[in-house]
N, CA, C and O atoms as a CHARMM CRD file, in Angstrom:
* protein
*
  368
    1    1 UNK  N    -27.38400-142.64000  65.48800 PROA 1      0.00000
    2    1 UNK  CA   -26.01400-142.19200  65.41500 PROA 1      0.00000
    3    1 UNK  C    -25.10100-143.17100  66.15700 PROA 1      0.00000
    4    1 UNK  O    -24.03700-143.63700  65.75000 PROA 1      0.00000
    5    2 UNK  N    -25.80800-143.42700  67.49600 PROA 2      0.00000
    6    2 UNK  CA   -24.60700-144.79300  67.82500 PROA 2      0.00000
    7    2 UNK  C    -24.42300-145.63400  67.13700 PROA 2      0.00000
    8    2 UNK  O    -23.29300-145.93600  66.75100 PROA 2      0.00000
    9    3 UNK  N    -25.60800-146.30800  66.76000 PROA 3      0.00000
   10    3 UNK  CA   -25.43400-147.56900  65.77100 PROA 3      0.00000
   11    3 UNK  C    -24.53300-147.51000  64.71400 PROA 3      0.00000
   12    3 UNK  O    -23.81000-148.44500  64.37100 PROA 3      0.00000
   13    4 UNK  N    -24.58500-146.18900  64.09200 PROA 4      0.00000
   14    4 UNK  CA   -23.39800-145.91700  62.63500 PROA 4      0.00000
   15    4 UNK  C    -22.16100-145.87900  63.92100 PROA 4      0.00000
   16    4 UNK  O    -21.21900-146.52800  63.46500 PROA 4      0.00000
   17    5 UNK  N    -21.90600-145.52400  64.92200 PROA 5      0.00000
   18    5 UNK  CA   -20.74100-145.77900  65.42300 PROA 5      0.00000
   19    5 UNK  C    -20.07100-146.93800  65.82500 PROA 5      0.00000
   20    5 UNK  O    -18.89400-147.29600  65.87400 PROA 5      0.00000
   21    6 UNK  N    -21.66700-147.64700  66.22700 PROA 6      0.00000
   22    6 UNK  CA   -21.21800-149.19100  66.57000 PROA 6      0.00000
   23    6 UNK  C    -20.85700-150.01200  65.58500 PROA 6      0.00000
   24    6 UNK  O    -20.24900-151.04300  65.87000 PROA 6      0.00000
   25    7 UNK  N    -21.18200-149.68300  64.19000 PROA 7      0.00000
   26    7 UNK  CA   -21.28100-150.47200  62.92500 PROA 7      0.00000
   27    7 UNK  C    -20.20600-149.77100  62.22200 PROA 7      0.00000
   28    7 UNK  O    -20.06900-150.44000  61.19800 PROA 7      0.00000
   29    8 UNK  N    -19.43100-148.88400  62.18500 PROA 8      0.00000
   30    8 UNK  CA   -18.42500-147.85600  61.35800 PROA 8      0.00000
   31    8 UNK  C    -18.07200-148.96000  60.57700 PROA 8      0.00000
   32    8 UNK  O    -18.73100-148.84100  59.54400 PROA 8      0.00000
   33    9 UNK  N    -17.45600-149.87200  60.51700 PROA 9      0.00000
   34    9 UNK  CA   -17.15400-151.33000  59.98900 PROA 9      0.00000
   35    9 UNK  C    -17.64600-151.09900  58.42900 PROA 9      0.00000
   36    9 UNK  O    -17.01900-151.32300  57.39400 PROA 9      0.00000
   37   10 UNK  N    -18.72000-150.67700  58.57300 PROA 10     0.00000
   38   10 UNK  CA   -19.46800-151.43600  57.43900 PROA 10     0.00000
   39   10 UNK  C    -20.24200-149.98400  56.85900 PROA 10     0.00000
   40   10 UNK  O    -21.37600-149.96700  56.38000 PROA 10     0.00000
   41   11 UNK  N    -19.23700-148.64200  57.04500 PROA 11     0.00000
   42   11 UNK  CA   -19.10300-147.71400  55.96500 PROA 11     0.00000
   43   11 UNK  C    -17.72900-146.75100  56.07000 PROA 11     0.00000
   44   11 UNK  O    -16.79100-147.16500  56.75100 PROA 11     0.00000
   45   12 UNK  N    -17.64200-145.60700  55.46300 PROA 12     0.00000
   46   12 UNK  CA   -16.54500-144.95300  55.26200 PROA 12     0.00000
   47   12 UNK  C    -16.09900-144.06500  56.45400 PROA 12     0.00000
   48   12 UNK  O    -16.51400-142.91500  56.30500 PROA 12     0.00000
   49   13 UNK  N    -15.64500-144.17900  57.17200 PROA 13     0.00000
   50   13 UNK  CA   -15.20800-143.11900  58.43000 PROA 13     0.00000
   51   13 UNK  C    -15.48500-141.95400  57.80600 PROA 13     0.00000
   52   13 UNK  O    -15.64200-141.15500  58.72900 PROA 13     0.00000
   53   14 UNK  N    -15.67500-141.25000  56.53600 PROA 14     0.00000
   54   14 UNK  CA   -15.55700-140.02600  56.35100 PROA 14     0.00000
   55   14 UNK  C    -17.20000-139.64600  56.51700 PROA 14     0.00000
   56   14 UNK  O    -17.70400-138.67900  57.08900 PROA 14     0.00000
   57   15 UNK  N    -17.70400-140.52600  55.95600 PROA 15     0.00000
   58   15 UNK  CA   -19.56200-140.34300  55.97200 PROA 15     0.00000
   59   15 UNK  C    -19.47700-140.29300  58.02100 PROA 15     0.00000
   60   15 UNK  O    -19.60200-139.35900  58.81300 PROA 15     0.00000
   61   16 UNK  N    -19.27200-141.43300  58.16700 PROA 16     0.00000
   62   16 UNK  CA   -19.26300-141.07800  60.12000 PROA 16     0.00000
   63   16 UNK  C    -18.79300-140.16000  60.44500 PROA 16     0.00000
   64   16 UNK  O    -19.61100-139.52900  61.11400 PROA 16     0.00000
   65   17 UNK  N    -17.49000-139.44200  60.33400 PROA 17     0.00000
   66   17 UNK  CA   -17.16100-138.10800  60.79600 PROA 17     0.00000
   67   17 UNK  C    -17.96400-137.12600  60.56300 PROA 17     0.00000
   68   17 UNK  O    -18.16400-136.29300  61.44600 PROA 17     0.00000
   69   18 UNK  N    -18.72700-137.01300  59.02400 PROA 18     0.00000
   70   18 UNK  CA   -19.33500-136.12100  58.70900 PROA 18     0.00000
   71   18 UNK  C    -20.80000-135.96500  59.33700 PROA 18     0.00000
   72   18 UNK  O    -21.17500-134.83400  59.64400 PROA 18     0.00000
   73   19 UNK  N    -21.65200-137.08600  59.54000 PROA 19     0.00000
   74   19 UNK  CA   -22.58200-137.39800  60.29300 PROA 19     0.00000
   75   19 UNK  C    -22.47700-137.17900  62.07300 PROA 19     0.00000
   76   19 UNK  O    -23.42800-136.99400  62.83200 PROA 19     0.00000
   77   20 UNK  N    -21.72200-137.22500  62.25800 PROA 20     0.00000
   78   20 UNK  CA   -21.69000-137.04600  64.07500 PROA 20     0.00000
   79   20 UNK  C    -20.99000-135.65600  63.88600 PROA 20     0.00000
   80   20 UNK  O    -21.20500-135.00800  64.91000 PROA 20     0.00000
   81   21 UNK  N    -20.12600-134.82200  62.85800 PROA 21     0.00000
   82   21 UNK  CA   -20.43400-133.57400  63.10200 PROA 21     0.00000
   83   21 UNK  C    -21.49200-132.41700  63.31200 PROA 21     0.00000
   84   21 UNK  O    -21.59500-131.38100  63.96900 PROA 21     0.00000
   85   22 UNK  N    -22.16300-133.09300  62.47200 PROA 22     0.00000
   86   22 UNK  CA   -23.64200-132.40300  62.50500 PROA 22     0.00000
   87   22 UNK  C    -24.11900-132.61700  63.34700 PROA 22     0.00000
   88   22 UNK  O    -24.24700-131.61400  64.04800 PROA 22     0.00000
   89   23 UNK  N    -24.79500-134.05600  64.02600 PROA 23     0.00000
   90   23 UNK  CA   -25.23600-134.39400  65.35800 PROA 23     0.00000
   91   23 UNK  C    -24.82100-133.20600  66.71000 PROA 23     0.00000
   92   23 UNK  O    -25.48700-132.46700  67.43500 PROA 23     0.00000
   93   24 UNK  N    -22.90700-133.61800  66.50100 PROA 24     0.00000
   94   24 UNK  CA   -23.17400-133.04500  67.66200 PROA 24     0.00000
   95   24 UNK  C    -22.76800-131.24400  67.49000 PROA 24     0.00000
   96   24 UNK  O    -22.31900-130.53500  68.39100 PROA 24     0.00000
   97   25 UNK  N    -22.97500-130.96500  66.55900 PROA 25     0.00000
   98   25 UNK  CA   -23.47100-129.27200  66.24800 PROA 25     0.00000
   99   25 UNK  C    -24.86300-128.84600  66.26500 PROA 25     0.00000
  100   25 UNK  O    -25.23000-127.67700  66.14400 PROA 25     0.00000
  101   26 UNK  N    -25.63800-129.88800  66.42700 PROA 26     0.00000
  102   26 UNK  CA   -27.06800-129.82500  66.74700 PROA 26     0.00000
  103   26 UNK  C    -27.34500-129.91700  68.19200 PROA 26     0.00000
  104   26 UNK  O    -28.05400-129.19800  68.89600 PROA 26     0.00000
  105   27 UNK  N    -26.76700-130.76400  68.43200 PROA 27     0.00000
  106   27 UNK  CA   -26.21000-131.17500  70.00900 PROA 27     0.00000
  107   27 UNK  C    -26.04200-130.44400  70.80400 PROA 27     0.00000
  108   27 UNK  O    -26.43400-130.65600  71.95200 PROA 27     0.00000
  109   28 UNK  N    -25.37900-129.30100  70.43500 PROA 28     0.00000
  110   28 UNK  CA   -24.81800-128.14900  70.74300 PROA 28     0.00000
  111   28 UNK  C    -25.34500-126.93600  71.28200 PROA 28     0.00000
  112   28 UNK  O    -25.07700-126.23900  72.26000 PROA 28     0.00000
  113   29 UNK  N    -26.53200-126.87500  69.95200 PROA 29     0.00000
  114   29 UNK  CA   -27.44300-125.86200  70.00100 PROA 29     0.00000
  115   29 UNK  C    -28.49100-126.31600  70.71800 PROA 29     0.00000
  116   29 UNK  O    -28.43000-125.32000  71.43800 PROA 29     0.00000
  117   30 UNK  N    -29.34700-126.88200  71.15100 PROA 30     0.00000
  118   30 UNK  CA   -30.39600-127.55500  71.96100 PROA 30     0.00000
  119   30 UNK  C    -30.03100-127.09000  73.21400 PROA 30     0.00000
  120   30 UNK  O    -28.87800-126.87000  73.58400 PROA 30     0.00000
  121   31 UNK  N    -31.22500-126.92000  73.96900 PROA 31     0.00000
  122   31 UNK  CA   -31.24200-126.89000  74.86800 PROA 31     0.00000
  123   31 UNK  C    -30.87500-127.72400  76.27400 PROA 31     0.00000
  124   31 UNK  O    -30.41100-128.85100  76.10000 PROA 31     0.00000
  125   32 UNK  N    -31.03700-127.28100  77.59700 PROA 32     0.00000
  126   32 UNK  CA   -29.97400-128.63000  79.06900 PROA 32     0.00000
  127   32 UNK  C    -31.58900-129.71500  78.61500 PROA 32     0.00000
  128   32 UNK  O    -31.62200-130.94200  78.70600 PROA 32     0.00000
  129   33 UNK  N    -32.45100-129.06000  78.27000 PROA 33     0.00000
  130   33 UNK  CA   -34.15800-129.37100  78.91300 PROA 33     0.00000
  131   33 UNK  C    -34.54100-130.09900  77.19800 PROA 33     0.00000
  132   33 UNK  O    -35.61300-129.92400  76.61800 PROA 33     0.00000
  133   34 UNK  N    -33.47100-130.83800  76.70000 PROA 34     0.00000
  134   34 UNK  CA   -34.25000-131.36000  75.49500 PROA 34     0.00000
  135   34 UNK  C    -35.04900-132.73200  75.80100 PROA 34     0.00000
  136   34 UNK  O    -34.67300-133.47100  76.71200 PROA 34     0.00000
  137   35 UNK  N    -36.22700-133.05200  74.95400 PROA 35     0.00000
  138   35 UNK  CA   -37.15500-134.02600  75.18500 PROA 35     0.00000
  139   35 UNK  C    -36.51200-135.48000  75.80600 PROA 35     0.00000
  140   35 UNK  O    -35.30800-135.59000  75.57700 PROA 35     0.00000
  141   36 UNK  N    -37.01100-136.39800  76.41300 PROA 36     0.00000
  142   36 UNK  CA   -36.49100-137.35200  77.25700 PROA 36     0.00000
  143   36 UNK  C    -35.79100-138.89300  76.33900 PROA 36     0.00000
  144   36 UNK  O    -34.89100-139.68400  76.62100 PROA 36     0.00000
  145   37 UNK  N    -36.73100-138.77000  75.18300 PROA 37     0.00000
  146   37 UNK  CA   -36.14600-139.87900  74.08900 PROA 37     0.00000
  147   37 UNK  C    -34.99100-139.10200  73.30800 PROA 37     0.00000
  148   37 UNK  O    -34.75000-139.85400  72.36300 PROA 37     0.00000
  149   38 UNK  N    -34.60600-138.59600  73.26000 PROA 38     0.00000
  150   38 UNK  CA   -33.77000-137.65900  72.56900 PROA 38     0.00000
  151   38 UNK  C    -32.23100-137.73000  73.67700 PROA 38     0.00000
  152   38 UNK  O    -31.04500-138.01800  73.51900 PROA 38     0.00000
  153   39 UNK  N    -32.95900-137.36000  74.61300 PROA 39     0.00000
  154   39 UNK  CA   -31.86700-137.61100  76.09300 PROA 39     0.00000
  155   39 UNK  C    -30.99500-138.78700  76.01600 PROA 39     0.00000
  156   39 UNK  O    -29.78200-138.95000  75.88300 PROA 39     0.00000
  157   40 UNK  N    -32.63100-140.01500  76.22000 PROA 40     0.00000
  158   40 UNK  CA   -31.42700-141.55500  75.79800 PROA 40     0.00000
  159   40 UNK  C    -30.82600-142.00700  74.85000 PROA 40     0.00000
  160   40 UNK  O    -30.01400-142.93000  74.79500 PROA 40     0.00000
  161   41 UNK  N    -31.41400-141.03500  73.71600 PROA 41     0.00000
  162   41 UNK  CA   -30.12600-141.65600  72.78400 PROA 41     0.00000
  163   41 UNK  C    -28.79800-141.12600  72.46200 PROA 41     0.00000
  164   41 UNK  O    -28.07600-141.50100  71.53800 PROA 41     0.00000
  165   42 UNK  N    -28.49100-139.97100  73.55200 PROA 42     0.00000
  166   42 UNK  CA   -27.46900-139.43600  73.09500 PROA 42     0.00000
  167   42 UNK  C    -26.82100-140.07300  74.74800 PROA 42     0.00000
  168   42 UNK  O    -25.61700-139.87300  74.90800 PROA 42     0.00000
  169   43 UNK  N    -27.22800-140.46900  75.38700 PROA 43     0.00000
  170   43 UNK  CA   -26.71800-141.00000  76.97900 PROA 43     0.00000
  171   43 UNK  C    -25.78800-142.60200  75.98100 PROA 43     0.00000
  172   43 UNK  O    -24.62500-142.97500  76.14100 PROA 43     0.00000
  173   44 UNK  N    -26.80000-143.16800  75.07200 PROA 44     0.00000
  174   44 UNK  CA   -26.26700-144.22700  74.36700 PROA 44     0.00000
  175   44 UNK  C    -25.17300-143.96300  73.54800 PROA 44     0.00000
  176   44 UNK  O    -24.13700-144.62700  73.57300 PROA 44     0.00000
  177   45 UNK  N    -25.43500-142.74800  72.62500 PROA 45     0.00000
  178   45 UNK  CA   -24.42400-142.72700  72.17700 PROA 45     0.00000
  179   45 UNK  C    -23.28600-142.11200  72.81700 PROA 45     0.00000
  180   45 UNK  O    -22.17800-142.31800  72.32200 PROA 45     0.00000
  181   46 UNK  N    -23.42400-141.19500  74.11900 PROA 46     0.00000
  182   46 UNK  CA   -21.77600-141.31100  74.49700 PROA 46     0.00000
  183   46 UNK  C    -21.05400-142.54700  75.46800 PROA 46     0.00000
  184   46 UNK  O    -19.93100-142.48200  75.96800 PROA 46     0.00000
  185   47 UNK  N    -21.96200-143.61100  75.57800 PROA 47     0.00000
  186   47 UNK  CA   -21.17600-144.62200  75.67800 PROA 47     0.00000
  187   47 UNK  C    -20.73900-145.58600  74.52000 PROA 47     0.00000
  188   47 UNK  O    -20.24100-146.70000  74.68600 PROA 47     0.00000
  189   48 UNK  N    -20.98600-145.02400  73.40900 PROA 48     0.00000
  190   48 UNK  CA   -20.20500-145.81500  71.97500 PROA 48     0.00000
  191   48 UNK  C    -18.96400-145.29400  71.72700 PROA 48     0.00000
  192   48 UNK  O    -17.91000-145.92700  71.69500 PROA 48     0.00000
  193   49 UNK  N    -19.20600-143.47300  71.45600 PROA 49     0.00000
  194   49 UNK  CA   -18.14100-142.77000  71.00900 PROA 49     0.00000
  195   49 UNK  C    -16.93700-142.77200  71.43500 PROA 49     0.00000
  196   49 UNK  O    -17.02600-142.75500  72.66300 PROA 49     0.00000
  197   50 UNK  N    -15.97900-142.78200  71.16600 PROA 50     0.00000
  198   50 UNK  CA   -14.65900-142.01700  71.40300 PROA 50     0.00000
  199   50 UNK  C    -14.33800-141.57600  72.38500 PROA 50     0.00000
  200   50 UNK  O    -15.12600-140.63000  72.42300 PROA 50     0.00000
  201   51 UNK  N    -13.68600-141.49000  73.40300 PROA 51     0.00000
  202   51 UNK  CA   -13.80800-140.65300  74.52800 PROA 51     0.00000
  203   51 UNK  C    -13.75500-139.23600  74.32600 PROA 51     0.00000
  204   51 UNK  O    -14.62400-138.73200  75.03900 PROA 51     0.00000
  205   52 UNK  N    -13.06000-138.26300  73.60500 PROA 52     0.00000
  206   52 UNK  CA   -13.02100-137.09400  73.25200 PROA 52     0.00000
  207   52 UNK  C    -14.81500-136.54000  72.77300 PROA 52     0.00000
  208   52 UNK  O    -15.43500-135.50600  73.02200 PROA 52     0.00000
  209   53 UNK  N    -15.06000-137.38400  72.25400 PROA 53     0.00000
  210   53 UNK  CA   -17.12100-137.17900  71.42500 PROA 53     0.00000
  211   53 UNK  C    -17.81900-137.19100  73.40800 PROA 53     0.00000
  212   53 UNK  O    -18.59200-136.39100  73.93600 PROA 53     0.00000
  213   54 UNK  N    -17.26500-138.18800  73.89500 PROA 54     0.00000
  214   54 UNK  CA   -18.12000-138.52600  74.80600 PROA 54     0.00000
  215   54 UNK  C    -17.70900-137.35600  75.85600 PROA 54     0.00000
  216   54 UNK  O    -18.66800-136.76600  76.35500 PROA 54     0.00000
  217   55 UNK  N    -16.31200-136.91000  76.28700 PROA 55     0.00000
  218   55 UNK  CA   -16.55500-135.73900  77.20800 PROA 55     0.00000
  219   55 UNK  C    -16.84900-134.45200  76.96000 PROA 55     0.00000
  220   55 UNK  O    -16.46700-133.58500  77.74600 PROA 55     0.00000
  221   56 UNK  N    -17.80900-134.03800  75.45600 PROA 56     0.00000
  222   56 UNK  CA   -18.15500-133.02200  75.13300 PROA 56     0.00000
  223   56 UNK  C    -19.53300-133.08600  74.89900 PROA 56     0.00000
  224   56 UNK  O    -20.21200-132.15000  74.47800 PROA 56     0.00000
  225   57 UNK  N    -20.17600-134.87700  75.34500 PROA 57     0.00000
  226   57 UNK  CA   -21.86300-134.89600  75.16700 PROA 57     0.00000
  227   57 UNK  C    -22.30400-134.97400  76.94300 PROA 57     0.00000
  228   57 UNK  O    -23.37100-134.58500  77.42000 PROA 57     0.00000
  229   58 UNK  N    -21.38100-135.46400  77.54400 PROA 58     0.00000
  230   58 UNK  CA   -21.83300-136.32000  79.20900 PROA 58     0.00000
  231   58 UNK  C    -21.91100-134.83100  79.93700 PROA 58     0.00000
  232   58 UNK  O    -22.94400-134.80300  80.60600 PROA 58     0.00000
  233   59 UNK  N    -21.16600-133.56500  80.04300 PROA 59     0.00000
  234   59 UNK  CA   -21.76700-132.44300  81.04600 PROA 59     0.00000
  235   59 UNK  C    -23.17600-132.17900  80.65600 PROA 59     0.00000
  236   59 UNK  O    -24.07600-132.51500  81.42500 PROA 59     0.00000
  237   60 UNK  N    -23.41300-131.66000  79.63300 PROA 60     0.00000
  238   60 UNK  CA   -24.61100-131.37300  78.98300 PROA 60     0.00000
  239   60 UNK  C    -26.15000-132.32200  79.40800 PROA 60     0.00000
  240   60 UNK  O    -27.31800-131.99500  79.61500 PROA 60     0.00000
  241   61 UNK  N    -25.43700-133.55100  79.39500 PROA 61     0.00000
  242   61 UNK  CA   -26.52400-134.76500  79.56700 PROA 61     0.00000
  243   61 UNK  C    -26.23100-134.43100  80.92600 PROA 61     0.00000
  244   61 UNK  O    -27.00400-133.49700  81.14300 PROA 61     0.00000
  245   62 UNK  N    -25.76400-134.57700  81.67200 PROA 62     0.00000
  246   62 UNK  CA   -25.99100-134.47300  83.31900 PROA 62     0.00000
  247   62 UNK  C    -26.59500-133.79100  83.80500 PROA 62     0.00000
  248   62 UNK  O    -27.35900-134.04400  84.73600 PROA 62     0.00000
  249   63 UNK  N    -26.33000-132.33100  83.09000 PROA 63     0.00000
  250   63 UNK  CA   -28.00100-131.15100  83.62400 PROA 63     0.00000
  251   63 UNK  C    -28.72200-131.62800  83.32000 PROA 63     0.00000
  252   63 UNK  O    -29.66200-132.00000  84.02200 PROA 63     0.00000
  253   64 UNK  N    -28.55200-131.86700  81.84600 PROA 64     0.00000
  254   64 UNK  CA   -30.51700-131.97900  81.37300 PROA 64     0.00000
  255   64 UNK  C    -30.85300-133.18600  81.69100 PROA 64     0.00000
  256   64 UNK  O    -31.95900-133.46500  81.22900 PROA 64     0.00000
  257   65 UNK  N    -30.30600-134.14200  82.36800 PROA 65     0.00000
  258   65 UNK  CA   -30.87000-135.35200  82.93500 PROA 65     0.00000
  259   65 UNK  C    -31.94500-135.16300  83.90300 PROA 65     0.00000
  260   65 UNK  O    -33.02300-135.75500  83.95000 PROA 65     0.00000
  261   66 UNK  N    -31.41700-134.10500  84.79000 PROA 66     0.00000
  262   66 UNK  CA   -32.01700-133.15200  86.23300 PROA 66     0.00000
  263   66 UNK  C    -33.14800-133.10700  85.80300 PROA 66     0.00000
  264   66 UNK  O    -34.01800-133.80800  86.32000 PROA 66     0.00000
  265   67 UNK  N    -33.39000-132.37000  84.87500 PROA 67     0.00000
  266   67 UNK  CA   -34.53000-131.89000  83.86200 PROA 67     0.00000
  267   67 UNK  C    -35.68500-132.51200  82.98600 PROA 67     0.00000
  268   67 UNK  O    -36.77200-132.03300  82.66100 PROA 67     0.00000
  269   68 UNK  N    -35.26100-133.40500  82.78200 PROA 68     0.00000
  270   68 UNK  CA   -36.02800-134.33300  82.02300 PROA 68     0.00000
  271   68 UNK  C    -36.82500-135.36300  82.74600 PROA 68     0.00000
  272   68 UNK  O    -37.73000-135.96500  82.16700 PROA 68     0.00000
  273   69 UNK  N    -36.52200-135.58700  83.99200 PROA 69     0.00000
  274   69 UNK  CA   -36.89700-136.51800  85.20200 PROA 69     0.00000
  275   69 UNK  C    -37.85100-135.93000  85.58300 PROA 69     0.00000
  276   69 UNK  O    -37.78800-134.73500  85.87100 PROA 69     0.00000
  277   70 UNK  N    -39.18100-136.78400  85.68900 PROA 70     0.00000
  278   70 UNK  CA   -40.32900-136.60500  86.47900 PROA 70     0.00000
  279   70 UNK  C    -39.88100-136.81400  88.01300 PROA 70     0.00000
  280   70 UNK  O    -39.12200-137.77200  88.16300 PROA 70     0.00000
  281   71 UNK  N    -40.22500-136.06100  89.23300 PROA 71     0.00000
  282   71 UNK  CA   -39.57800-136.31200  90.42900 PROA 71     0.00000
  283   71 UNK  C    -40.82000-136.42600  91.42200 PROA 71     0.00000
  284   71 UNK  O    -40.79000-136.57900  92.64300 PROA 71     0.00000
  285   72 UNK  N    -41.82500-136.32000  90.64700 PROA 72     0.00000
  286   72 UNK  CA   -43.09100-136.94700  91.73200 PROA 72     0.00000
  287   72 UNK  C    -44.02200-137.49700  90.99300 PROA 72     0.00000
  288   72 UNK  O    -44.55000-137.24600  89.91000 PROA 72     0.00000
  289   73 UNK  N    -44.13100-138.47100  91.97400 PROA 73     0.00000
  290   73 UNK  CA   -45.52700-139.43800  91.56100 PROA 73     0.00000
  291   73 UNK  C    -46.45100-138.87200  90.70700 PROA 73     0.00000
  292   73 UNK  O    -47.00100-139.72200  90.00700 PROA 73     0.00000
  293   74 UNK  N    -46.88000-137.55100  90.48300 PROA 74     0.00000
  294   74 UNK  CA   -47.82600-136.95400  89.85800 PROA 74     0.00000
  295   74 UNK  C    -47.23100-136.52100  88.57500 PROA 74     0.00000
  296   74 UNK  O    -47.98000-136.02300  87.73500 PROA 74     0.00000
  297   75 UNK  N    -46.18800-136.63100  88.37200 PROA 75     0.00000
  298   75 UNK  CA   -45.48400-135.98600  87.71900 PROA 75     0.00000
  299   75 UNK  C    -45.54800-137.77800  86.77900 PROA 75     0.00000
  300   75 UNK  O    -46.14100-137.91600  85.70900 PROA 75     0.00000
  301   76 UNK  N    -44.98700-138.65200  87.32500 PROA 76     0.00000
  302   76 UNK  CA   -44.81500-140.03000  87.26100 PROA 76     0.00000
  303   76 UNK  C    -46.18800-140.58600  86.14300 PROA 76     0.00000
  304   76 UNK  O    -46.04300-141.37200  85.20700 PROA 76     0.00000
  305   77 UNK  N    -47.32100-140.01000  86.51100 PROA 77     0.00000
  306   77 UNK  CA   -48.28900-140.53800  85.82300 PROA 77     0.00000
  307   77 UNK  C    -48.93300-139.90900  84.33700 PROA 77     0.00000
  308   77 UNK  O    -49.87700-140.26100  83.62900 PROA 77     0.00000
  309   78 UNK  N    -47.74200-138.60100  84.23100 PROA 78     0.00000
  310   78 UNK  CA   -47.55600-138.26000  83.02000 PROA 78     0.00000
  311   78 UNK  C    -46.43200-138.63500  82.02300 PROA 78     0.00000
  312   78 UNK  O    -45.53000-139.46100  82.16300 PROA 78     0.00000
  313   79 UNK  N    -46.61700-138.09600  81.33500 PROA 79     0.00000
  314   79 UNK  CA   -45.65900-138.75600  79.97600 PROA 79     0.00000
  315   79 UNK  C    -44.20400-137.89800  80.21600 PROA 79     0.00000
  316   79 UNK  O    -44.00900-136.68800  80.10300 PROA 79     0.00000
  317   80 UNK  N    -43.65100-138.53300  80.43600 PROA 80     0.00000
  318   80 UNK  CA   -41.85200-138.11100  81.24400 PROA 80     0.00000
  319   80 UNK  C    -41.36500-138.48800  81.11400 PROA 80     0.00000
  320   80 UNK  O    -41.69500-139.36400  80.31500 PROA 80     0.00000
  321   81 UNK  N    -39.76000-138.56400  81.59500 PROA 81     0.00000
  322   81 UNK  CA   -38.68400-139.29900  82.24600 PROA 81     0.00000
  323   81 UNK  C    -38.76200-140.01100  83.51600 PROA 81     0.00000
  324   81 UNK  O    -38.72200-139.36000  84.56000 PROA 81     0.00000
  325   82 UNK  N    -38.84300-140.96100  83.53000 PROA 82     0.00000
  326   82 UNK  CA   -38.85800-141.67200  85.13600 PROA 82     0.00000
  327   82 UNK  C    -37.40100-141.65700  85.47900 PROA 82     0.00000
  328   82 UNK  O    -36.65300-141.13500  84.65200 PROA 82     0.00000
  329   83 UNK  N    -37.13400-141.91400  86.04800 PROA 83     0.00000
  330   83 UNK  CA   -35.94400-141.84000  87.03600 PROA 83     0.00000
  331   83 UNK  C    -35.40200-142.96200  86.66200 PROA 83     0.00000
  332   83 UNK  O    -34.32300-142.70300  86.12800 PROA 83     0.00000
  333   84 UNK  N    -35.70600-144.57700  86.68400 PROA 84     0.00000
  334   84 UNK  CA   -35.17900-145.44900  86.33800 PROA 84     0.00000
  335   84 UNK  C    -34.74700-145.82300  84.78300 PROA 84     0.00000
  336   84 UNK  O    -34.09700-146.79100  84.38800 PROA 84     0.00000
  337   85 UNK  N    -35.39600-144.60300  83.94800 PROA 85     0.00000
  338   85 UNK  CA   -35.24700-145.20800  82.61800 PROA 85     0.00000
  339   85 UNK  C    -33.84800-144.51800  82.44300 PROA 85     0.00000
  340   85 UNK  O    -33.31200-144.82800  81.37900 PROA 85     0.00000
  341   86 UNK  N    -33.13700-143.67000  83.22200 PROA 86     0.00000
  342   86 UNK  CA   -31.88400-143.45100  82.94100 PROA 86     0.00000
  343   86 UNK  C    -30.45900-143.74500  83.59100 PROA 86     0.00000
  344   86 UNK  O    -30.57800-143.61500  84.81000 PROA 86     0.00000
  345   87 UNK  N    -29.37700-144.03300  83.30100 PROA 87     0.00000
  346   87 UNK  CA   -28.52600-144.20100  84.32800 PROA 87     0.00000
  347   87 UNK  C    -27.68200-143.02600  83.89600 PROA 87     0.00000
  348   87 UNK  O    -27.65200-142.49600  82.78500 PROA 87     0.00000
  349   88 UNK  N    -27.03900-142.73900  84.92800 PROA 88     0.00000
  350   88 UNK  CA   -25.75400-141.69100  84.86300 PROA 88     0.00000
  351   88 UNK  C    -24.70900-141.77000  83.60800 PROA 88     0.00000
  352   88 UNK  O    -23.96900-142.63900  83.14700 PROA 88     0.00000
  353   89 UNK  N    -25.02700-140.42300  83.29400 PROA 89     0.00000
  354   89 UNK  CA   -23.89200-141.44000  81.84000 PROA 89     0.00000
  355   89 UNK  C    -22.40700-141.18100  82.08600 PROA 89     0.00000
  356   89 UNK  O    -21.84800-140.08800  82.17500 PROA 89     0.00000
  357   90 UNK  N    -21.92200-142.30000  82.17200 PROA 90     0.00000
  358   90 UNK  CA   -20.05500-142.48700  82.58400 PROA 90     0.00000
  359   90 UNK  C    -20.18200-143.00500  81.33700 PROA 90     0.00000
  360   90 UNK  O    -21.09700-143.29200  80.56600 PROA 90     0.00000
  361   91 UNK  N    -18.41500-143.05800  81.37700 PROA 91     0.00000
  362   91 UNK  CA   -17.90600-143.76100  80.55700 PROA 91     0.00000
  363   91 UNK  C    -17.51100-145.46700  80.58500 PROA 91     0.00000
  364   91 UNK  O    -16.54900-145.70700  81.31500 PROA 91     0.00000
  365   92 UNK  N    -18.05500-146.54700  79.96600 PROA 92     0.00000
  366   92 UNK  CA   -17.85400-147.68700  80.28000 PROA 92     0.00000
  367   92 UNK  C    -16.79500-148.41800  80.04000 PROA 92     0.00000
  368   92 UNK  O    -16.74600-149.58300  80.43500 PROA 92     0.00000
């Protein structure tokens, strides 16, 4: 979904509007605690979007960031979120 945002160029804004509506109505419904690859790509895509897209994906991502983070070593040597694979998502 970022990428069609990063690329809009090279289709119809109406297919993109219509596509990131759905996204983020899916977006929506999911849970703070959704899976950790799923996490970064929506941390990516609200640093593509719009600012209006992006301050209605970044609260959401900030809990479930909490959440998705392995926070001990034991935790670390399972299949997780490490701590470094994410940064805070601001706006850039």
């Amino acid at each position: 979904m970022g990428y069609l945002h990063l690329y809009s160029y090279s289709t119809s804004s109406a297919l993109v509007d219509e596509i990131t509506s759905g996204i983020l109505s899916t977006f929506d419904e999911i849970s703070d605690d959704f899976e950790f690859h799923a996490m970064m790509c929506f941390v990516r895509l609200s640093e593509i979007v719009d600012e209006l897209t992006a301050e209605r994906l970044i609260p959401k991502l900030k809990r479930g960031m909490h959440l998705v983070i392995g926070m001990s070593p034991e935790q670390w040597q399972l299949y997780c979120g490490k701590l470094l694979s994410f940064e805070e998502p601001v706006r850039r």
